[in-house]
N, C-alpha and C positions, 0 to 999 in steps of 0.2 A: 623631509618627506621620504617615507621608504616606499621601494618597489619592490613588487610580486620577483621572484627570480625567473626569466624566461627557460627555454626550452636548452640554451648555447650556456645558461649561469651551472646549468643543474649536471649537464656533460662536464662542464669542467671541473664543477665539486668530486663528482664522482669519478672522473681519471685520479684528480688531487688523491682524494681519501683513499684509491686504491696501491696509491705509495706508501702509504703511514705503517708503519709498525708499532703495537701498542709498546710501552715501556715495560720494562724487565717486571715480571711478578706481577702482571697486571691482565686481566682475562682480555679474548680478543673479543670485539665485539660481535653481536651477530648480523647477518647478512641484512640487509633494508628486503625490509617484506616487498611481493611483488602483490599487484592490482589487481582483483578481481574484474574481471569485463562483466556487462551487465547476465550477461547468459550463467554467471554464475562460479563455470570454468577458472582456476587458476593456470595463468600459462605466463611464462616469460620467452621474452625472442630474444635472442642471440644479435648482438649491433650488427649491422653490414659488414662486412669484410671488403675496409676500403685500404689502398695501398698506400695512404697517402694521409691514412688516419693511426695518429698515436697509442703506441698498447708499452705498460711498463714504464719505467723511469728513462730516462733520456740519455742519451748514452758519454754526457759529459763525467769523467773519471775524476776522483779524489786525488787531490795533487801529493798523497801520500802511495796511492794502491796504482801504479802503471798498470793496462793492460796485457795481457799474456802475450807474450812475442814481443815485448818491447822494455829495453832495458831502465832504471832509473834515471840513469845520464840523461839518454834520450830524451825522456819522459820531460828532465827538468826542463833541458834546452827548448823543450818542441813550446813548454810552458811559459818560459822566458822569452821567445820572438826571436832566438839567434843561428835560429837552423834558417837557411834560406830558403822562399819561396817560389816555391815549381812554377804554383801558375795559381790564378786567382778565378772567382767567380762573384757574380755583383747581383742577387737578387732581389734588389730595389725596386719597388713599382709591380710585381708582377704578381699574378693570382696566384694562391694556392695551388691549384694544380699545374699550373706552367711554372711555378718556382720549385714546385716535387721533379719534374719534368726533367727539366734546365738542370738543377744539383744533380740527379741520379746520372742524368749523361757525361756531364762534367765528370763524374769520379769515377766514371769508368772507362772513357778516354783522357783519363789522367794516368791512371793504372796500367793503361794498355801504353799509353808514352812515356812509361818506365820515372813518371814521378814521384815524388816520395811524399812530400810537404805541398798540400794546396790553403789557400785561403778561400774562404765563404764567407762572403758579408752579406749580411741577412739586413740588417739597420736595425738601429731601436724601436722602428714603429710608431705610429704615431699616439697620443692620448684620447680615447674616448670623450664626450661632453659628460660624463660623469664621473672622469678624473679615472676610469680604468687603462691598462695599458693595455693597447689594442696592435702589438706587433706578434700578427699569425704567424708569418713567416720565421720569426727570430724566436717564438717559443716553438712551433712545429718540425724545424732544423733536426735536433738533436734524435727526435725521434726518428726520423727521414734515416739518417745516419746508422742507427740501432737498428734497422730492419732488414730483410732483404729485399734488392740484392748489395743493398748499400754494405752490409753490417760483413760479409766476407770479402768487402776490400778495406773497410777501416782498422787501424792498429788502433789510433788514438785520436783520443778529440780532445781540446782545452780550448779555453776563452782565449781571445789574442788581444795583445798589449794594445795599449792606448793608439802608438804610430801603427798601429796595423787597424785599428778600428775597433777597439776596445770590445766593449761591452755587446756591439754591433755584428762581431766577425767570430767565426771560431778557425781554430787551424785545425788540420784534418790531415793527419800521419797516414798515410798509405802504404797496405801492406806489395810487397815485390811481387810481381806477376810472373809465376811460373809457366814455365814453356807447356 
């Protein structure tokens, strides 16, 4: 039995799709027409500007391209699980916006007490009754991190190994707090 796609299926196709890059020598597509309202009028609105809502790819790095201010060593180690960790944060259970809340404070009294390496465990989430995976928390993270005022204290983000909470957790390279 297939379902209509709701309101939350069609947001997230369209974050999806607006990652994709066509393949080499291939036209880009055009934009998805907007809606005529019954008056006739074409008009498109602009999402909210929510702080806690995802724009762009997520800001987990290709374990080939470190980012800028951070060396490759760094990079591998921070990927490996063998730099030690500052300090942790557990956001299990909590809403969306108290788990946006909860992280942003965390990594900015983490910066300010001169850490370097934190962990984030977001969990896997639970499963939907229709087999989708239903972890907000653990796919909305990476964006959280990418944004401001998160994105000018992060150096680097990677997944964290299995003993740290695999799949669940990412580790979060913090840039030095200047005086």
């Amino acid at each position: 039995m297939k379902r209509k796609p709701g309101p939350g299926d069609m947001e997230l196709w369209s974050r999806m799709a607006q990652s994709v890059r066509p393949l080499p020598g291939r036209p880009v597509p055009p934009a998805p027409r907007t809606r005529k309202p019954v008056g006739g009028a074409e008009t498109v609105e602009p999402p909210e500007a929510d702080a806690s809502a995802p724009s762009g790819p997520p800001a987990l790095r290709s374990p080939a391209a470190p980012g800028p201010g951070i060396d490759k060593r760094t990079a591998r180690r921070i990927r490996r699980g063998v730099l030690p960790i500052d300090g942790k944060i557990d956001l299990h259970g909590l809403t969306r916006e108290e788990a946006y809340r909860r992280l942003t404070g965390f990594i900015a009294e983490s910066q300010a007490a001169g850490r370097r390496l934190v962990l984030v465990v977001t969990g896997k989430g639970r499963r939907s009754e229709d087999g989708m995976a239903a972890g907000v928390i653990r796919r909305e993270t990476p964006f959280w991190l990418a944004r401001p005022p998160n994105a000018a204290r992060v150096l680097e983000t990677a997944p964290a190994q299995p003993r740290h909470g695999g799949d669940g957790a990412l580790y979060v390279y913090l840039r030095k707090q200047r005086p």
